[in-house]
N, C-alpha and C positions, 0 to 999 in steps of 0.2 A: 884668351881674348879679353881685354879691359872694356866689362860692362859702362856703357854710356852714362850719366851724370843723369837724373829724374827730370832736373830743372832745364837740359840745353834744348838748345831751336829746335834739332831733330824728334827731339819725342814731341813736344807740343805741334810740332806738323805732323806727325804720323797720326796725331789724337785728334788734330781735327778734319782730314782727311778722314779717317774713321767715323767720327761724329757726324759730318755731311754724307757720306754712303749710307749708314744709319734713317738719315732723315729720306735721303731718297728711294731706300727699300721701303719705308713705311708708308711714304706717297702713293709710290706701284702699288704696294701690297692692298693699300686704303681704297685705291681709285678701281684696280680689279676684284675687291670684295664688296664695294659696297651697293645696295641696292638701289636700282635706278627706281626712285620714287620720284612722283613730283614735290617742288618747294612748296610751303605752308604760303598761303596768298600775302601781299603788301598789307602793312599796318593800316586797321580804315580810321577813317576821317572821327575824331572825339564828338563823342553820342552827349547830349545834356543828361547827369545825372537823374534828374527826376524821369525823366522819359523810358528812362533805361529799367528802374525801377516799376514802372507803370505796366514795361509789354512783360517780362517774362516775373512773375510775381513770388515770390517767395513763399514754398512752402506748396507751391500749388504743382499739377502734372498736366502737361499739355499729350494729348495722346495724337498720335499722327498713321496718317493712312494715306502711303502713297502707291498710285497704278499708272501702268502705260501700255502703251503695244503701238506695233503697225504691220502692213502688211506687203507684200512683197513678189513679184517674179525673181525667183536666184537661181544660183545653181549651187548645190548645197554637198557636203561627201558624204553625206548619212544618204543620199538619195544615189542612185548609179550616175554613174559618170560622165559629164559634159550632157547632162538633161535637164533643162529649165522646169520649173515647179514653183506652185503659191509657199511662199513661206510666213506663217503667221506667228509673229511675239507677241506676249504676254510677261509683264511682271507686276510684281505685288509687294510691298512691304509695309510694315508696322513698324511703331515705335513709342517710347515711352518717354517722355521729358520731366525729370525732377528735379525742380528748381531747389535745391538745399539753399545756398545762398544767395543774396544780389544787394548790396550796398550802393547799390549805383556805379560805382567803379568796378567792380568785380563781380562776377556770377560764378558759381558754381553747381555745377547742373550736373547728375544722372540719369547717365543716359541706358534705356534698357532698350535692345532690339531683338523685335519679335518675328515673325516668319520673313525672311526674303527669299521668294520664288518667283522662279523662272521658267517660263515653258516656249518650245519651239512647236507649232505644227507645220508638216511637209505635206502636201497634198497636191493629186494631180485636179482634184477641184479645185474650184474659187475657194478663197477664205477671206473671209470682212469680219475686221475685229470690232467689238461693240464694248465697250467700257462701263459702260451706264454712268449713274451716276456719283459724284464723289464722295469717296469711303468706302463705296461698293466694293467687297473681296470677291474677285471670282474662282480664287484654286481652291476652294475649300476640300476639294474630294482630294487633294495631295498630302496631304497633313499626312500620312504617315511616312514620308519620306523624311529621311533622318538629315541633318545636318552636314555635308559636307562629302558626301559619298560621292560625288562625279556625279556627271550623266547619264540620264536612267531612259533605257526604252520603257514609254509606256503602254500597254495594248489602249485603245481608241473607248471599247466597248464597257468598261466599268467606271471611264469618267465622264463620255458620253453626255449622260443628261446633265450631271454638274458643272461640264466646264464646256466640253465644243458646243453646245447647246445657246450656252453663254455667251460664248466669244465671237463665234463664228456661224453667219447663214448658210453655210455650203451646208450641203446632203454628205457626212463622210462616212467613211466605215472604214473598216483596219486592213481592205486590200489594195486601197487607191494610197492609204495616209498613213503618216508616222508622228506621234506625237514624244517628244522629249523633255525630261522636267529634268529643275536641280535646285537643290536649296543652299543657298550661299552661305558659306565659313561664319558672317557674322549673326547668324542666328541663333541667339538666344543669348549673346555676349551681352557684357554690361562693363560701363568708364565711367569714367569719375572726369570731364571736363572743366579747365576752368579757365577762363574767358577776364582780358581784363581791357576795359574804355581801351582803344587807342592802340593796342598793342594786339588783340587778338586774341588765338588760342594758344596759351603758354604752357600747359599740362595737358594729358590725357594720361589715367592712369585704368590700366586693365582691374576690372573687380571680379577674383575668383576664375579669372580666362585668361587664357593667350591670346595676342593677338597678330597676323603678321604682319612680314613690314609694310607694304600697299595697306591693310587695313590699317593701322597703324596710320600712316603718312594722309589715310583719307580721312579719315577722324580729325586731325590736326585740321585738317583744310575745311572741317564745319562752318559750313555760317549760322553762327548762334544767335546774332540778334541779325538776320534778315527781317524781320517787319520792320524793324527801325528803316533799313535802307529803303525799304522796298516803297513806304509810306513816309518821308524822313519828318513832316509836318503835319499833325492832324488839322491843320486849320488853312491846306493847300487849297485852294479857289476851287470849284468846279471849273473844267474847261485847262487848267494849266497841265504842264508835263516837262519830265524831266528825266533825268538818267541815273541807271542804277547799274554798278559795278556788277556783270557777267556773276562773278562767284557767290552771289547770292540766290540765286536759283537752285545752289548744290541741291536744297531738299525738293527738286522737285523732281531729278533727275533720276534714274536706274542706278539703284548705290551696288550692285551688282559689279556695274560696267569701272566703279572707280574712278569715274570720268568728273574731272574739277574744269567747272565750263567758266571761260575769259571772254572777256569783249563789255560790250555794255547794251542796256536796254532799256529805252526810250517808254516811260509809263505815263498815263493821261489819269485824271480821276474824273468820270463820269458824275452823273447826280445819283445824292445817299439815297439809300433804302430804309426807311423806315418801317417797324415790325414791331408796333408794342411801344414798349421803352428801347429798343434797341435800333441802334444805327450802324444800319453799312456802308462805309463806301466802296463804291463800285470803281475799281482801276481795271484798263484795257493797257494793252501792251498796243504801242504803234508799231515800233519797228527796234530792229536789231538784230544781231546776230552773237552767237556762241559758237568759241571753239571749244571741241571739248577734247582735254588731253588731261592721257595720265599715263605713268612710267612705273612699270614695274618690275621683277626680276625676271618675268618672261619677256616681254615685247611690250610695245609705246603702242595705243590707241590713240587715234586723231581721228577728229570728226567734225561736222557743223550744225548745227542748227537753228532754223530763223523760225523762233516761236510767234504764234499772234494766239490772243489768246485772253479771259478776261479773271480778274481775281477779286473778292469778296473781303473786306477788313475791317473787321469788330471793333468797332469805333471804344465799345466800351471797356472791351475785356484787352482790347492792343495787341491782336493779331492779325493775322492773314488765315481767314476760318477755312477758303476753299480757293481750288484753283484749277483753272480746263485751260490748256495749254495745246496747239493744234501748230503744226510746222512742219518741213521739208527737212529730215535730217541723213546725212552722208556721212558713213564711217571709210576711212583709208587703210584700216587698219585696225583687226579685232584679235585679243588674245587667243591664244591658243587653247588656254582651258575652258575658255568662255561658253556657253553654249551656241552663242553664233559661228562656229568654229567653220574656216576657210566659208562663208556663205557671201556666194560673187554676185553683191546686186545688178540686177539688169535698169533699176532704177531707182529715182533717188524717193524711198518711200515717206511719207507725211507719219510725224508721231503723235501719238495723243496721249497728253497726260493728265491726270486726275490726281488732287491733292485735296484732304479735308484735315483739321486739325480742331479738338474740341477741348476746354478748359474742364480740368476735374477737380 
């Protein structure tokens, strides 16, 4: 049989017929291996240099401490089956902000994160969560729970006075109630973010950790300079108000849950507080709503939440120093490894969140 010529019509269609199956297996292959994360939020609106410079300051470390909880009638599978029960959340997280760089167009921040835990109580009492106030850490007595181990039964009677004490008015004890804790994957992780004007967050680099893909994919979606949005004018009238792009809340939210909240919210600034040489303005939240979705290679969380709620901002040092956040929130849909796992609300519970942030 007289082999074919290299250059005729037949091999270059057999090569490109090959060359397009080629592209269409790696399509499949791409679109069934890759992890369903959410996209990195839209490019925000260009910050004025000097401003920029002003809130996260070079050189310096803002330390952060956020809490939340609510509480609940569910039906839950850690409890027997098709029986309504008080279910109480709890979470808590730390963190560490160090600003390496900020030329006004670019920041470069280290980011270090310190304990994020989580606790569920089940009880056939009442449970009324109690926060205090912000910065307040209530899981202290969990510290020895390691990083990343699943969920943990915990008996009732050795955290007791530390934590149901705290969180919760019910009378409990360990025959009516179930308490469960988890300390989430990104505990004690640290990246290297860097952030530029106008474009966002273009790096996240793991320092000495892995990270997975949802943790990963939630990092990207930082809002790094939210005080700028949140406050975008220190010299806003008292009495005025305006609207602030949903994904700037990221840091007040349960970084557990992975949840990157959309929508927008409507902020008023009250009259400043004076303290010394120091000025606060006081901003209220009028009105708005968050969706909060995130995708990851187990299952899509969607949920809502209409916070009202009022925040404190350091006129001098260019932050948002605290924040109490009070709202109706509905989840559709919770991961499967989550500690809320299969929990079928009977209604739609009110959250409370607590944020303090302190310049070092």
């Amino acid at each position: 049989m007289k082999a074919l010529p290299l250059n005729t019509a037949y091999y270059r269609a057999c090569t490109h017929h090959l060359l397009v199956l080629a592209c269409l297996l790696t399509v499949v292959v791409g679109c069934s291996t890759k992890p369903l994360v959410p996209d990195p939020p839209d490019p925000r609106p260009l910050i004025d240099s000097n401003r920029i410079r002003e809130t996260l300051l070079e050189g310096r470390t803002y330390e952060v401490v956020t809490s939340g909880g609510f509480d609940a009638r569910v039906e839950d599978k850690d409890w027997s089956v098709n029986t309504v029960v008080n279910l109480g959340y709890v979470f808590e997280a730390t963190l560490n902000r160090h600003i390496e760089q900020n030329d006004g167009r670019q920041i470069v921040e280290r980011r270090e994160f310190g304990r994020i835990t989580t606790t569920k109580i089940l009880s056939e009492a009442e449970v009324s969560i109690e926060l205090g106030t912000p910065g307040m850490l209530l899981l202290g007595a969990l510290d020895y729970l390691q990083p990343g181990a699943g969920t943990a039964l915990i008996t009732l009677k050795p955290v007791a006075e530390e934590v149901l004490s705290t969180v919760t008015t019910a009378s409990l004890n360990s025959e009516e109630s179930k308490l469960f804790a988890e300390v989430d994957g990104l505990t004690g992780k640290s990246v290297r973010i860097t952030f530029v004007n106008g474009k966002g967050v273009t790096s996240v680099v793991p320092i000495g950790c892995q990270l997975s893909n949802d943790e990963q994919a939630f990092i990207e979606s930082t809002a790094v300079l939210s005080d700028c949005y949140i406050l975008p004018d220190l010299e806003i009238a008292v009495g005025s108000s305006w609207s602030v792009d949903g994904t700037q809340f990221t840091g007040f939210m349960d970084p557990s849950m992975r949840a990157i909240p959309h929508g927008e919210i409507v902020v008023e600034r009250n009259a400043d507080n004076h303290e010394g040489e120091k000025v606060y303005a006081n901003l209220r939240i009028k009105n708005g709503s968050l969706k909060l979705d995130t995708t990851d290679e187990k299952t899509q969380r969607v949920g809502t939440f209409e916070p009202q709620g009022k925040l404190t901002y350091d006129i001098s040092e260019g932050h948002v120093r605290t924040a109490q956040l009070e709202g109706r929130i509905f989840f559709e849909q919770v991961s499967k490894d989550h500690i809320l796992f299969e929990a079928r609300f009977r209604m739609k519970p009110t959250l409370r969140a607590n944020y303090k942030c302190v310049l070092k």
